[in-house]
C-alpha positions as CSV (number, residue, x, y, z in Angstrom):
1,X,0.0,0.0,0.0
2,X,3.1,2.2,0.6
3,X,4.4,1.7,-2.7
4,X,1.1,2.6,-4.4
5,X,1.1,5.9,-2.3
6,X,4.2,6.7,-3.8
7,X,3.9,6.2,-7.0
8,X,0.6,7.8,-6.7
9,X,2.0,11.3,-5.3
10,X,5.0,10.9,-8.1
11,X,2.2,10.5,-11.0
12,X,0.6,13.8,-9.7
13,X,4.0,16.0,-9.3
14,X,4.7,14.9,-12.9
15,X,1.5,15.7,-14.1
16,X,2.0,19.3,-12.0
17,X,5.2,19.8,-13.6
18,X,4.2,19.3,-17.3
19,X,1.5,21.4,-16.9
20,X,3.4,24.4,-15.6
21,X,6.0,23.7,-18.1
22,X,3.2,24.1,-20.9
23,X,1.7,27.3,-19.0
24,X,5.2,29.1,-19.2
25,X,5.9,28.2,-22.8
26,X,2.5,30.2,-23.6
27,X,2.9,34.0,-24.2
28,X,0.4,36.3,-24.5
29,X,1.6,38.1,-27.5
30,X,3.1,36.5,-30.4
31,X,6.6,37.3,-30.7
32,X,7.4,39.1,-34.0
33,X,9.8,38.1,-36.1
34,X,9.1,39.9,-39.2
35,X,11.3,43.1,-38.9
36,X,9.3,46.6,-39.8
37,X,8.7,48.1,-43.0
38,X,7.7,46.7,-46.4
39,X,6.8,43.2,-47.0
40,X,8.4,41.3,-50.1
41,X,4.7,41.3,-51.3
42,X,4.5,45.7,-51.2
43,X,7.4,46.0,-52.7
44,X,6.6,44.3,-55.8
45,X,5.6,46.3,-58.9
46,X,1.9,46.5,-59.9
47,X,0.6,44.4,-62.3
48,X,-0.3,46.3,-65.3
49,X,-3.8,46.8,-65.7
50,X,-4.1,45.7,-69.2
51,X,-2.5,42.6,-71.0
52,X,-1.2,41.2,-74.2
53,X,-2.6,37.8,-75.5
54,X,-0.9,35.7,-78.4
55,X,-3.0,33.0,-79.5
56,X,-0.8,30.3,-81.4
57,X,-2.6,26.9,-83.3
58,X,-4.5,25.7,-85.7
59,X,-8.2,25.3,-86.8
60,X,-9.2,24.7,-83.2
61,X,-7.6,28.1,-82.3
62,X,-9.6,29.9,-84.7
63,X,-12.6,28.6,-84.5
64,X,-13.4,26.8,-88.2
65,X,-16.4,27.2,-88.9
66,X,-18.1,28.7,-85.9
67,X,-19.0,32.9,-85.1
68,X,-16.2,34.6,-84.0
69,X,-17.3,35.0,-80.7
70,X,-17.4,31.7,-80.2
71,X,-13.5,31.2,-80.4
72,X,-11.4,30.0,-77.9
73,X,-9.3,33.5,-78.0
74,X,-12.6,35.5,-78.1
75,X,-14.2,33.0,-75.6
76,X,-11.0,33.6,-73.2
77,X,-10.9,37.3,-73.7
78,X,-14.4,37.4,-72.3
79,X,-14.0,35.1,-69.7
80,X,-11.1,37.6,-68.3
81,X,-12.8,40.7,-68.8
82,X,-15.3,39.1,-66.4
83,X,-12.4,38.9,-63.8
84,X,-11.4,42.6,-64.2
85,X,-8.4,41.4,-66.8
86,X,-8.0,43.6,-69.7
87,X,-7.3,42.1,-73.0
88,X,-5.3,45.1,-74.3
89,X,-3.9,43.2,-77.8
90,X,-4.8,40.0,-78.8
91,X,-2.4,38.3,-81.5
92,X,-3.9,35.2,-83.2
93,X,-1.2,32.9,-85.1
94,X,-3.0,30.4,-86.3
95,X,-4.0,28.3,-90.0
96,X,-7.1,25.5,-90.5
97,X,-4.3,22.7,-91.3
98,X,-1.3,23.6,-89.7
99,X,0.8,20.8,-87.5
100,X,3.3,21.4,-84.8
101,X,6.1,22.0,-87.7
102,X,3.9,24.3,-89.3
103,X,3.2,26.6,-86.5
104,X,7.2,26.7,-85.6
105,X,7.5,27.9,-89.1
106,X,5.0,30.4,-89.2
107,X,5.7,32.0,-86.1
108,X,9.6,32.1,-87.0
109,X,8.3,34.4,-89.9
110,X,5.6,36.7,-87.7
111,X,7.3,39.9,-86.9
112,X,5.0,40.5,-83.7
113,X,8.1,39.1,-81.6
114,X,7.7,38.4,-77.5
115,X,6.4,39.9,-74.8
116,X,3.4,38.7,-74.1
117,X,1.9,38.5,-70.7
118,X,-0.4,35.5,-71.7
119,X,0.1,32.6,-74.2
120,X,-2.6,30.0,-74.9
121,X,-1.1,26.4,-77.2
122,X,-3.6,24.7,-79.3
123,X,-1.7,22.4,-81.7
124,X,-1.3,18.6,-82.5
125,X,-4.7,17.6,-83.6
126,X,-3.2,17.5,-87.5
127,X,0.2,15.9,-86.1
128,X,-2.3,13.1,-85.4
129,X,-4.2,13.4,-88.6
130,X,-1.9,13.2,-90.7
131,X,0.1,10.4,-89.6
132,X,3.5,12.1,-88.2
133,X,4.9,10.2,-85.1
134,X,4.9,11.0,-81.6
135,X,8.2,11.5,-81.1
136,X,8.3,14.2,-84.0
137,X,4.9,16.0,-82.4
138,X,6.7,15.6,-78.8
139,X,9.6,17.8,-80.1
140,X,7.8,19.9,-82.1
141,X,5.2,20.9,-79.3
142,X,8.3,21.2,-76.7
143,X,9.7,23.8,-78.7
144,X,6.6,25.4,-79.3
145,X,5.7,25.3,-75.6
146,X,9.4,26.8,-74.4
147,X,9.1,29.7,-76.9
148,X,5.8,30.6,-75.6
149,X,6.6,30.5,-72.3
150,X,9.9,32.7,-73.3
């Protein structure tokens, strides 16, 4: 009986002492360890307040056969404004036919150059069509997708 009052009154210090060791790790106020001034965020420039949109591909890009407005560019253009985003230029690049190697080809020739703040990649549906292999489309659309993302 001894021994169970002793290990009884040893259970209840320990409890004790983890919970005062809990209660002074807690502090009221946070401590802060951001220093003063600008955050990273505030110090960045503002975004502009209107964009530039280049819309490489091929007949899905443009919309054969279907209203203008019912292109993807048009479509997307819309679905910005609706978001407060500004289409400010919008650069279509695209030919009812064209493959991967085609659309290298022709923008290598457009004089519009770089700079654009968004770039949507529709291309590969004639790859398929007209028999070129994977590996050719798989080159193609990686050098397609680097320059638009340059």
């Amino acid at each position: 009986m001894l021994l169970t009052k002793k290990y009884n009154a040893a259970f209840y210090v320990m409890i004790f002492l983890l919970f005062a060791m809990l209660y002074s790790s807690c502090t009221k106020d946070p401590v802060d360890t951001v220093p003063p001034g600008p955050t990273p965020v505030d110090s960045l420039p503002a975004p502009p307040t209107t964009y530039k949109y280049r819309a490489p591909g091929d007949s899905y890009t443009i919309g054969q056969s279907v209203p203008i407005d019912q292109r993807f560019p048009v479509q997307a253009t819309l679905l910005l404004a609706t978001q407060q985003v500004t289409i400010q230029q919008l650069s279509v690049v695209a030919t009812t036919g064209w493959t991967t190697w085609n659309l290298i080809a022709a923008l290598n020739n457009n004089n519009s150059g770089n700079g654009f703040d968004l770039v949507t990649l529709l291309i590969g549906v004639n790859n398929q069509f007209q028999g070129r292999s994977k590996e050719e489309y798989w080159l193609e659309f990686t050098t397609l997708l680097n320059r638009s993302i340059a």
